[in-house]
PDBQT receptor file of N, H, CA, C and O in Angstrom, charges set to zero:
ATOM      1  N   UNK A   1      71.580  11.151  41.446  1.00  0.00    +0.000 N 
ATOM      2  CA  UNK A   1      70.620  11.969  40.700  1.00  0.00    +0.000 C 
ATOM      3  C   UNK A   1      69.203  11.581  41.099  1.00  0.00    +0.000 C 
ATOM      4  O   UNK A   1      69.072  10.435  41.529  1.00  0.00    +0.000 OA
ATOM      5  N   UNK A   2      67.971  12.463  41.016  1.00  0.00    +0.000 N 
ATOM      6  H   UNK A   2      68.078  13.394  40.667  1.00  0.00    +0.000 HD
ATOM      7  CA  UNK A   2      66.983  12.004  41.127  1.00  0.00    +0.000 C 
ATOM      8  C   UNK A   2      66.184  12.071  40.581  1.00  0.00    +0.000 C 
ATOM      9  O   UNK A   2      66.269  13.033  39.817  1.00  0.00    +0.000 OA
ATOM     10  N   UNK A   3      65.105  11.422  40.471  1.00  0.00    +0.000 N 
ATOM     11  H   UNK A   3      65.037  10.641  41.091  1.00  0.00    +0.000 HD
ATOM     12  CA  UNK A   3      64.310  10.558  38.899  1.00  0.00    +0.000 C 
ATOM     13  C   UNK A   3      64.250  12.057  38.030  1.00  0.00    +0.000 C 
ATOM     14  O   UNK A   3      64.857  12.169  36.965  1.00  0.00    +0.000 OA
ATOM     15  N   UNK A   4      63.526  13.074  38.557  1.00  0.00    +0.000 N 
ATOM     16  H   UNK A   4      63.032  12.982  39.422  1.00  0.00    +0.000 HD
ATOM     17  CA  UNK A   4      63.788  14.543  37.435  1.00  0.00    +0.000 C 
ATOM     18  C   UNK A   4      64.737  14.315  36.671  1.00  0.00    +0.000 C 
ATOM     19  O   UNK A   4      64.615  13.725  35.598  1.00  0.00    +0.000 OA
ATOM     20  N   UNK A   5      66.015  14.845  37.226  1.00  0.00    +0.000 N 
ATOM     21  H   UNK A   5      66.115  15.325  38.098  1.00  0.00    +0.000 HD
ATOM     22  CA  UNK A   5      67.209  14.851  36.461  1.00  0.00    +0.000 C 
ATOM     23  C   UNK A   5      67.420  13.723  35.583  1.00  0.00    +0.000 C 
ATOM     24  O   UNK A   5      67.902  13.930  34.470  1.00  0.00    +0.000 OA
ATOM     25  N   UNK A   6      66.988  12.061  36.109  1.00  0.00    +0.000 N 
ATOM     26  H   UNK A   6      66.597  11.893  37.013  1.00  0.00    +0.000 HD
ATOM     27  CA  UNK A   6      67.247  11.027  35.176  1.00  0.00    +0.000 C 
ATOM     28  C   UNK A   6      66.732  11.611  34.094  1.00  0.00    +0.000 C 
ATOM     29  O   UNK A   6      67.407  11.812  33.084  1.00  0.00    +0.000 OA
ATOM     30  N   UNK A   7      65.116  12.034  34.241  1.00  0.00    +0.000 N 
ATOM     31  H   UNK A   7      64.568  11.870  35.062  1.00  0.00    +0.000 HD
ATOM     32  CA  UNK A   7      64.150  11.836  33.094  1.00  0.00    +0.000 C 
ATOM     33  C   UNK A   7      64.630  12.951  32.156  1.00  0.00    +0.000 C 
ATOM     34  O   UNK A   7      64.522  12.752  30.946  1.00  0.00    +0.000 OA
ATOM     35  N   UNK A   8      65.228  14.282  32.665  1.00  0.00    +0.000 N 
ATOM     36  H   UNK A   8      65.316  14.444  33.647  1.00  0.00    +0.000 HD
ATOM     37  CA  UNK A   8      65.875  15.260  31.657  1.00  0.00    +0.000 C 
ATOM     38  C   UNK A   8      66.714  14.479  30.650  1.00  0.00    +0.000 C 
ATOM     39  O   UNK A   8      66.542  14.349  29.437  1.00  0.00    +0.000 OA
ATOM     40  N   UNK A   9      67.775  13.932  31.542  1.00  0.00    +0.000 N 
ATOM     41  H   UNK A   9      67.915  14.037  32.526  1.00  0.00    +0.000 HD
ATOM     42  CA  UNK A   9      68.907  13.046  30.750  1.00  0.00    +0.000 C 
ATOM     43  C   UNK A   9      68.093  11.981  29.953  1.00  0.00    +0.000 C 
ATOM     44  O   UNK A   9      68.900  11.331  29.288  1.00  0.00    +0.000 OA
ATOM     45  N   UNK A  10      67.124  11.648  29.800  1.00  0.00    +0.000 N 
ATOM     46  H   UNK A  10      66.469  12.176  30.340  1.00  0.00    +0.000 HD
ATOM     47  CA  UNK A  10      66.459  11.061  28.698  1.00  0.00    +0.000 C 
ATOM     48  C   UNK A  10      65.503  11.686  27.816  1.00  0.00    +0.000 C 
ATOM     49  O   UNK A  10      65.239  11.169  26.731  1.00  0.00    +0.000 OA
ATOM     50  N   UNK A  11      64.892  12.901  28.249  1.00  0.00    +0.000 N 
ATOM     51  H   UNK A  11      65.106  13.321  29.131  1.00  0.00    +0.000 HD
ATOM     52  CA  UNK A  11      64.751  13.585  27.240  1.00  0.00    +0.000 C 
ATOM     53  C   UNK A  11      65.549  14.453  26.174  1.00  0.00    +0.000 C 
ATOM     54  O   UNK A  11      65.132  14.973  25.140  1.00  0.00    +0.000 OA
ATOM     55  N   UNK A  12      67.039  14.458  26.828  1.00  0.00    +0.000 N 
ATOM     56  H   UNK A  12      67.378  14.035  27.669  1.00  0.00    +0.000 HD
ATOM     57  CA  UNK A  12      67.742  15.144  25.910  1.00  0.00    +0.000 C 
ATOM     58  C   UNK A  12      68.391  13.939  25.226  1.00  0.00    +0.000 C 
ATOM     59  O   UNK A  12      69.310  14.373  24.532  1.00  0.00    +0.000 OA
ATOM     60  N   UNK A  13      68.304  12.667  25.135  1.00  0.00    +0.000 N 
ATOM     61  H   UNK A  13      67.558  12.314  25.699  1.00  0.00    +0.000 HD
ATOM     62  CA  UNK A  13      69.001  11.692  24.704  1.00  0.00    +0.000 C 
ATOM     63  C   UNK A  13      68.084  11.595  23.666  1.00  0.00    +0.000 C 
ATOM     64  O   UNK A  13      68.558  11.926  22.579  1.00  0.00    +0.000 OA
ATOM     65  N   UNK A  14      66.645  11.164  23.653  1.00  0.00    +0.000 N 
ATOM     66  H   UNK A  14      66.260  10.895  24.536  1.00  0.00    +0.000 HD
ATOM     67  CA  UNK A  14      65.700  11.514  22.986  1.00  0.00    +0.000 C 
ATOM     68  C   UNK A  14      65.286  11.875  22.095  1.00  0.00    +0.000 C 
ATOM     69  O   UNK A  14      64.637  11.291  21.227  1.00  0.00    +0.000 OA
ATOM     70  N   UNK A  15      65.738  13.328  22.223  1.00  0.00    +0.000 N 
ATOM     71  H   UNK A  15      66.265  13.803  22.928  1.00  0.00    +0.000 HD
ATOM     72  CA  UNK A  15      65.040  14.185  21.185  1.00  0.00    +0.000 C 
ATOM     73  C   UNK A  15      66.243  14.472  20.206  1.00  0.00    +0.000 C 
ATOM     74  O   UNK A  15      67.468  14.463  20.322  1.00  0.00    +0.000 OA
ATOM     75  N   UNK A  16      65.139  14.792  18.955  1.00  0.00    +0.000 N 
ATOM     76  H   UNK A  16      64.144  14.799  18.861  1.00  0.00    +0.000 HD
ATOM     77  CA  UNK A  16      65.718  15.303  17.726  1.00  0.00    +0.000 C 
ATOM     78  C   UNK A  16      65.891  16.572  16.881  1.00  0.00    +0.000 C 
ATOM     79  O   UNK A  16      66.223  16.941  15.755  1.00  0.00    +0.000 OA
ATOM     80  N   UNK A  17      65.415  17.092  18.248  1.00  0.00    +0.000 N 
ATOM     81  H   UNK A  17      65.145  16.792  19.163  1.00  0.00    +0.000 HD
ATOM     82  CA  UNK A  17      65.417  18.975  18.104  1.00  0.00    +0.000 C 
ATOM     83  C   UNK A  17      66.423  19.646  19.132  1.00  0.00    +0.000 C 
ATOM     84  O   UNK A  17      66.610  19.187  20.259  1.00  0.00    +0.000 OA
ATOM     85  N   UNK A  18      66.999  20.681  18.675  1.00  0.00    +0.000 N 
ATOM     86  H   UNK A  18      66.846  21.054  17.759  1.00  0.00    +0.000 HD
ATOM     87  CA  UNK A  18      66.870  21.358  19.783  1.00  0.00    +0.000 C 
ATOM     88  C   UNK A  18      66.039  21.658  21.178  1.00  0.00    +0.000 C 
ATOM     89  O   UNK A  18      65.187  22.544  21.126  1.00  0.00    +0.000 OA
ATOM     90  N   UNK A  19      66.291  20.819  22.668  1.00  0.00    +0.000 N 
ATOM     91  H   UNK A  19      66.983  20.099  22.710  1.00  0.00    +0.000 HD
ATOM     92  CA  UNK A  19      65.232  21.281  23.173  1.00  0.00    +0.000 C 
ATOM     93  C   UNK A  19      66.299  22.431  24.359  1.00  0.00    +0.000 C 
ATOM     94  O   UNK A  19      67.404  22.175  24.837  1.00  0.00    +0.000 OA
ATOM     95  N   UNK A  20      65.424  23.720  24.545  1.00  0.00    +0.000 N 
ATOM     96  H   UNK A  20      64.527  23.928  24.157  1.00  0.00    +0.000 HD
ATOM     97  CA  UNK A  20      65.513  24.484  25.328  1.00  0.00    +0.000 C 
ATOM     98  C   UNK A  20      65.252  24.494  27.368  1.00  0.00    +0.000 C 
ATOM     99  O   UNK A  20      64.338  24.009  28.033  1.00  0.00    +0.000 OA
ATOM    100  N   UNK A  21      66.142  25.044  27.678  1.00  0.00    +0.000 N 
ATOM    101  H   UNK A  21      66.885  25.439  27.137  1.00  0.00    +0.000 HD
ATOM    102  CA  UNK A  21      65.397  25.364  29.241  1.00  0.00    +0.000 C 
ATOM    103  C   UNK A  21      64.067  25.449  29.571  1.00  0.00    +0.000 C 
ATOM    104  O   UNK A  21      63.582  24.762  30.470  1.00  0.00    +0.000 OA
ATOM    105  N   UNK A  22      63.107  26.647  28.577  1.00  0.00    +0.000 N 
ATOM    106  H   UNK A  22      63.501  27.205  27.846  1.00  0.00    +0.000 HD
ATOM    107  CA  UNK A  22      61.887  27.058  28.625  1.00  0.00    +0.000 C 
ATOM    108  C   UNK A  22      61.133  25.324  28.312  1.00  0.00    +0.000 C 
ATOM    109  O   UNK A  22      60.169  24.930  28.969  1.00  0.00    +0.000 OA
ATOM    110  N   UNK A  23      61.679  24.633  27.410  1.00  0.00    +0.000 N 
ATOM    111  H   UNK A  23      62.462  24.953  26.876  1.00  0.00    +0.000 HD
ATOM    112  CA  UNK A  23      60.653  23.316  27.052  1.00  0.00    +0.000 C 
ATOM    113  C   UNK A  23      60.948  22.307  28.045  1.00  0.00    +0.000 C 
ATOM    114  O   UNK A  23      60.308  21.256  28.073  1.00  0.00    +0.000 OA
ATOM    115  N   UNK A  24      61.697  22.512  28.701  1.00  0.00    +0.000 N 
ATOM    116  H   UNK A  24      62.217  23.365  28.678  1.00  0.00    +0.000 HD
ATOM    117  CA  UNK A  24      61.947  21.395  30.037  1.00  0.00    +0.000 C 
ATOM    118  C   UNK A  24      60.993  21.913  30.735  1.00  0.00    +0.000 C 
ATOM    119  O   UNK A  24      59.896  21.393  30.933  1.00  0.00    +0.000 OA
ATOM    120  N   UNK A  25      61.342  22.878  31.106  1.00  0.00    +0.000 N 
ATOM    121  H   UNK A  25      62.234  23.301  30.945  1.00  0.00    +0.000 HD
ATOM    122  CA  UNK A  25      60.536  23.740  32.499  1.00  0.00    +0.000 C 
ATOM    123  C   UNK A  25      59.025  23.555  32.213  1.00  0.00    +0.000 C 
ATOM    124  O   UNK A  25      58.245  23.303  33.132  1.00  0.00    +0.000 OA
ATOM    125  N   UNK A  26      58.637  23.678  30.975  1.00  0.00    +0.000 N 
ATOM    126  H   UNK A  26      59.270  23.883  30.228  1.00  0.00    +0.000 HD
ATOM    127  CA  UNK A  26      57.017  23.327  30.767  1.00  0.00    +0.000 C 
ATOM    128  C   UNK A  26      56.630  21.736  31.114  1.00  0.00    +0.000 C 
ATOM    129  O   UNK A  26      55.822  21.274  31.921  1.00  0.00    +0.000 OA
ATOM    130  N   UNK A  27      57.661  21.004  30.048  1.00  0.00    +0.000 N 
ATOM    131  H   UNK A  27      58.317  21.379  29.393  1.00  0.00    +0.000 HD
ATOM    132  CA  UNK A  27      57.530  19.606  30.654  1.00  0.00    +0.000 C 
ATOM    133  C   UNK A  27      56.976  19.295  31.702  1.00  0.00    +0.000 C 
ATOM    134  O   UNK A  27      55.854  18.917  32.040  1.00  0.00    +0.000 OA
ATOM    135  N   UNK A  28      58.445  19.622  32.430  1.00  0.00    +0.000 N 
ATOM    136  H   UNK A  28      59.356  19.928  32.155  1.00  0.00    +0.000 HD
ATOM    137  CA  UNK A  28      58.524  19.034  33.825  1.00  0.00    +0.000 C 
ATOM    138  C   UNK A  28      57.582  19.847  35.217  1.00  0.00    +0.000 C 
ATOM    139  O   UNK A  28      57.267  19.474  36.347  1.00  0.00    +0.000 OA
ATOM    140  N   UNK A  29      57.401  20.916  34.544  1.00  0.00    +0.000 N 
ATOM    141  H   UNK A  29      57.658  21.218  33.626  1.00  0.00    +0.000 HD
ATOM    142  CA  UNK A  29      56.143  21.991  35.203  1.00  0.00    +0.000 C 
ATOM    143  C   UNK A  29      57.096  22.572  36.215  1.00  0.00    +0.000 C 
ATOM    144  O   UNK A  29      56.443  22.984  37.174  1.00  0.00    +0.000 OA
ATOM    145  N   UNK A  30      58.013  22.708  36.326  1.00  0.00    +0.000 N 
ATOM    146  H   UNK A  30      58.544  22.373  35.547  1.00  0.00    +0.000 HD
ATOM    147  CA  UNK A  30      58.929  23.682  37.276  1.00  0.00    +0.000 C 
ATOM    148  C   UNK A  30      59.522  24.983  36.558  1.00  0.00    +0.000 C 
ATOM    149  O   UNK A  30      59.470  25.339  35.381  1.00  0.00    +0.000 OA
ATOM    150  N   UNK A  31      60.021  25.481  37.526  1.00  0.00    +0.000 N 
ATOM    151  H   UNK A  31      60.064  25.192  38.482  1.00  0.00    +0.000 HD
ATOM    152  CA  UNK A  31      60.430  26.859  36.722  1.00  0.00    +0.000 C 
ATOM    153  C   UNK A  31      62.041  26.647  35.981  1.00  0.00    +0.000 C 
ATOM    154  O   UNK A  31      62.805  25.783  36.410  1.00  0.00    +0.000 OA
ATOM    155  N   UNK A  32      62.397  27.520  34.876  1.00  0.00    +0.000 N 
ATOM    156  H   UNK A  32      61.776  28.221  34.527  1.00  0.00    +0.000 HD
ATOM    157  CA  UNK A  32      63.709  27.362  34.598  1.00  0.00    +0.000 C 
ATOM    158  C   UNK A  32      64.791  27.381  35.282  1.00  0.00    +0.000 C 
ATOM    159  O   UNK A  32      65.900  26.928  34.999  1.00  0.00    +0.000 OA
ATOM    160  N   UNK A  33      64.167  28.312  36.849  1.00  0.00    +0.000 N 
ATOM    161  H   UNK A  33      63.266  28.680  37.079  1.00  0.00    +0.000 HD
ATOM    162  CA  UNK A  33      66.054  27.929  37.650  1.00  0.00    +0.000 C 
ATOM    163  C   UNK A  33      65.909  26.152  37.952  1.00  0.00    +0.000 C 
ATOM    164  O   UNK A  33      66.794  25.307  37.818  1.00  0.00    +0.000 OA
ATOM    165  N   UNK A  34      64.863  26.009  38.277  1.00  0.00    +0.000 N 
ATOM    166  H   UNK A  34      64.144  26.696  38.385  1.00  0.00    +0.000 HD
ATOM    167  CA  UNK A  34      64.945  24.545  38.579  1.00  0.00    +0.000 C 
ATOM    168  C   UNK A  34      65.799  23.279  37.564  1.00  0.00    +0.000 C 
ATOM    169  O   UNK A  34      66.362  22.207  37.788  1.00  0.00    +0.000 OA
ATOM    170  N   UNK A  35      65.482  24.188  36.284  1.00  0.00    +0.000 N 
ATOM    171  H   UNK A  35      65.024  25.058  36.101  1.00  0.00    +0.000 HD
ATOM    172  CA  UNK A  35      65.829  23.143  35.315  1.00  0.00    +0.000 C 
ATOM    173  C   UNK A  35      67.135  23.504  34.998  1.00  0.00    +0.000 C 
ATOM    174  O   UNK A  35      67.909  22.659  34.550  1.00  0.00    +0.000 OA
ATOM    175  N   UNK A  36      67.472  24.654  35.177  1.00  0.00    +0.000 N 
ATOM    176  H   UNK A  36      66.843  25.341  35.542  1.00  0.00    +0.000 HD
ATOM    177  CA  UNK A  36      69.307  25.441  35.329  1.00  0.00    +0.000 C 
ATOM    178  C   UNK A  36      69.865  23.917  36.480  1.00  0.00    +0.000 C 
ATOM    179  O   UNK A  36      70.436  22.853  36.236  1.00  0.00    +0.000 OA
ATOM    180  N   UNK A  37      69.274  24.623  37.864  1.00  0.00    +0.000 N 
ATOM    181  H   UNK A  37      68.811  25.487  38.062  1.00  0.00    +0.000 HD
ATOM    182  CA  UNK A  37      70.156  23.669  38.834  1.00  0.00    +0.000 C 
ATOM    183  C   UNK A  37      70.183  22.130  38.721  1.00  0.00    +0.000 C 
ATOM    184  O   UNK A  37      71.161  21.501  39.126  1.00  0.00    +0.000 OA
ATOM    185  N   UNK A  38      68.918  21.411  38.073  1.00  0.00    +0.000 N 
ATOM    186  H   UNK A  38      68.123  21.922  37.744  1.00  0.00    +0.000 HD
ATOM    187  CA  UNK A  38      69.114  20.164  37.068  1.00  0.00    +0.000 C 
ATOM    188  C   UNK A  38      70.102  19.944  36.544  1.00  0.00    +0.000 C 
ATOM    189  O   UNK A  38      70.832  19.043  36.957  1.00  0.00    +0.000 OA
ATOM    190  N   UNK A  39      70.474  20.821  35.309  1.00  0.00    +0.000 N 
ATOM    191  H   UNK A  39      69.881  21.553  34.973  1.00  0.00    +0.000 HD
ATOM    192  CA  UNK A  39      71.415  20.638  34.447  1.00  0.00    +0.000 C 
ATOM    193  C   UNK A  39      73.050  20.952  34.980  1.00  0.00    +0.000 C 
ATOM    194  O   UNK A  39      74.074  20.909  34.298  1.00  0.00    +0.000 OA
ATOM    195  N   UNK A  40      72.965  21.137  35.807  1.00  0.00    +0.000 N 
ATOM    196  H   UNK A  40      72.133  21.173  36.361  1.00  0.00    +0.000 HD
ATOM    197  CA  UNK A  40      74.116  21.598  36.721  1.00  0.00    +0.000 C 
ATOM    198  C   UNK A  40      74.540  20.372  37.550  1.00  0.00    +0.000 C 
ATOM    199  O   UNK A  40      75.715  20.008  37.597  1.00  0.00    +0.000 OA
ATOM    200  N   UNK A  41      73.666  19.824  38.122  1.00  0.00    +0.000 N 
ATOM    201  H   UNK A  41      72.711  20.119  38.084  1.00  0.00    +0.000 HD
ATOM    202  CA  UNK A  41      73.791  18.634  38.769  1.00  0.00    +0.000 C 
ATOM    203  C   UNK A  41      74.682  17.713  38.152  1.00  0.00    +0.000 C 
ATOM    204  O   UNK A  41      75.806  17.319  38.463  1.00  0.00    +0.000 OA
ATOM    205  N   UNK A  42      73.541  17.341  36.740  1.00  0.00    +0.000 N 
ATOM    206  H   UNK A  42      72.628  17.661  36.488  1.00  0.00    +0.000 HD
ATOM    207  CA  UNK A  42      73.965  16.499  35.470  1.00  0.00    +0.000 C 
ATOM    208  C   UNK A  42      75.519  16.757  34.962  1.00  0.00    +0.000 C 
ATOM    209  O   UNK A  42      76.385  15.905  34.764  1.00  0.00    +0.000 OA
ATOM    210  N   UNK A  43      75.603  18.143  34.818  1.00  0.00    +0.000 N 
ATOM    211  H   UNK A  43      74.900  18.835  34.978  1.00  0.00    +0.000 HD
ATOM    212  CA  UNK A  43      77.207  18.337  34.690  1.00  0.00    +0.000 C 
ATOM    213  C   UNK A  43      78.043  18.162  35.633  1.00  0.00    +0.000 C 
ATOM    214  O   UNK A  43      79.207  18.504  35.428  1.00  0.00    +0.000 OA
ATOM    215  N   UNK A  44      77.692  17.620  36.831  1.00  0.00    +0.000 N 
ATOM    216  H   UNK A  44      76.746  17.342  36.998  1.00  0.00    +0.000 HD
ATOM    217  CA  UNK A  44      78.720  17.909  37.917  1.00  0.00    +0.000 C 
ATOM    218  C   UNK A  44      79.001  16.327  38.098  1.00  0.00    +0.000 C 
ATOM    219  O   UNK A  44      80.100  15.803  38.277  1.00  0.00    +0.000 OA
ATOM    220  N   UNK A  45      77.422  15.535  37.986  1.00  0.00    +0.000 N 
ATOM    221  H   UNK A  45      76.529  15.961  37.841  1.00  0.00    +0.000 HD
ATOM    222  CA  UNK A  45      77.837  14.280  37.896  1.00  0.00    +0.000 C 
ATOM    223  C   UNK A  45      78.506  13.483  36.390  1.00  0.00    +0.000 C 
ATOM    224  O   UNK A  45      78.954  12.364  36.639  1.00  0.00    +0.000 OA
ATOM    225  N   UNK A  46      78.589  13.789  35.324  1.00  0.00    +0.000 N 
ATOM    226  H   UNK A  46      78.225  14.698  35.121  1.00  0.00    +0.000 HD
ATOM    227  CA  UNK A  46      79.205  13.169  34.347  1.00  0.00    +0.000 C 
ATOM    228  C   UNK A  46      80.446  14.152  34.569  1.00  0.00    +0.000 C 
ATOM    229  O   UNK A  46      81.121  14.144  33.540  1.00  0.00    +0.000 OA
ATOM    230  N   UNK A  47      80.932  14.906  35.439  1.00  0.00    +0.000 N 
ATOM    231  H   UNK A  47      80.384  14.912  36.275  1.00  0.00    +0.000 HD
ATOM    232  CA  UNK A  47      82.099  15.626  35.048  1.00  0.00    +0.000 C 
ATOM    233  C   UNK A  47      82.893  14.501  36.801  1.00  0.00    +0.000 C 
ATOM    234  O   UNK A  47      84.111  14.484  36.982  1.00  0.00    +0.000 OA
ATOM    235  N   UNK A  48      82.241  13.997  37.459  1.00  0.00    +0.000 N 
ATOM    236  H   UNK A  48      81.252  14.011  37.312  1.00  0.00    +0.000 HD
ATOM    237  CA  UNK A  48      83.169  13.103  38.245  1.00  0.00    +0.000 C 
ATOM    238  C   UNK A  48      82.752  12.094  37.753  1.00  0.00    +0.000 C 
ATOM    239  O   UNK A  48      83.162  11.241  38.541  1.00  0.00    +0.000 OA
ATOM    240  N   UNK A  49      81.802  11.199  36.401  1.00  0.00    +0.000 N 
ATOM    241  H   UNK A  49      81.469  11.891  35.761  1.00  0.00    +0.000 HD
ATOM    242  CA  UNK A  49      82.725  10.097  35.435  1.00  0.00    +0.000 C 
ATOM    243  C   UNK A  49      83.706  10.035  34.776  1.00  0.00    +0.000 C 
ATOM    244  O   UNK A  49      84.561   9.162  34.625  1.00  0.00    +0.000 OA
ATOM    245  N   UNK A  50      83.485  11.507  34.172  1.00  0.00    +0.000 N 
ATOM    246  H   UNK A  50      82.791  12.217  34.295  1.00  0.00    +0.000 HD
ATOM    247  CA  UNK A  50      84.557  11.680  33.147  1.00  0.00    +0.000 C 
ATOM    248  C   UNK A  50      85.983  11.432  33.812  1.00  0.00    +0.000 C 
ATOM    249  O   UNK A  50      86.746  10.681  33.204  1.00  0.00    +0.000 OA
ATOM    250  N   UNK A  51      86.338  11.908  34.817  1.00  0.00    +0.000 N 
ATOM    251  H   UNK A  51      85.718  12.518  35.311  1.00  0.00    +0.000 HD
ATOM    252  CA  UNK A  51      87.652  12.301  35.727  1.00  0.00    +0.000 C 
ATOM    253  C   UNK A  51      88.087  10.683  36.701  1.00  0.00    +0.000 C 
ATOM    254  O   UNK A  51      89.121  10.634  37.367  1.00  0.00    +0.000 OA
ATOM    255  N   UNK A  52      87.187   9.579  36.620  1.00  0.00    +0.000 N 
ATOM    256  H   UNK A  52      86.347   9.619  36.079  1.00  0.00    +0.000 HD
ATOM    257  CA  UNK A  52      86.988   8.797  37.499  1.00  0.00    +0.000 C 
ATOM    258  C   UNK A  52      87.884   8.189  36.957  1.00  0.00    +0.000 C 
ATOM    259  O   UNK A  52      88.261   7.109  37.411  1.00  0.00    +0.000 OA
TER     260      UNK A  52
């Protein structure tokens, strides 16, 4: 993963709201596909822990 994606995975660990695509994407100042293919990553890598 790279530091982006870490820092998502700690902002959603984080927080105590609902946070959305649109509030990443502002965050992180990229657009929402960016933060789609982020979160995709993130699922692809805890989905070969899960299976490990």
């Amino acid at each position: 993963m790279n530091k982006r994606t870490k820092d998502i995975v700690g902002e959603l660990l984080k927080a105590d709201k609902t946070v959305t695509i649109s509030d990443l994407a502002v965050r992180f100042k990229v657009s929402e596909r960016t933060i789609r293919n982020d979160l995709n990553s993130i699922n692809d890598w805890l989905g070969k822990i899960i299976s490990a």
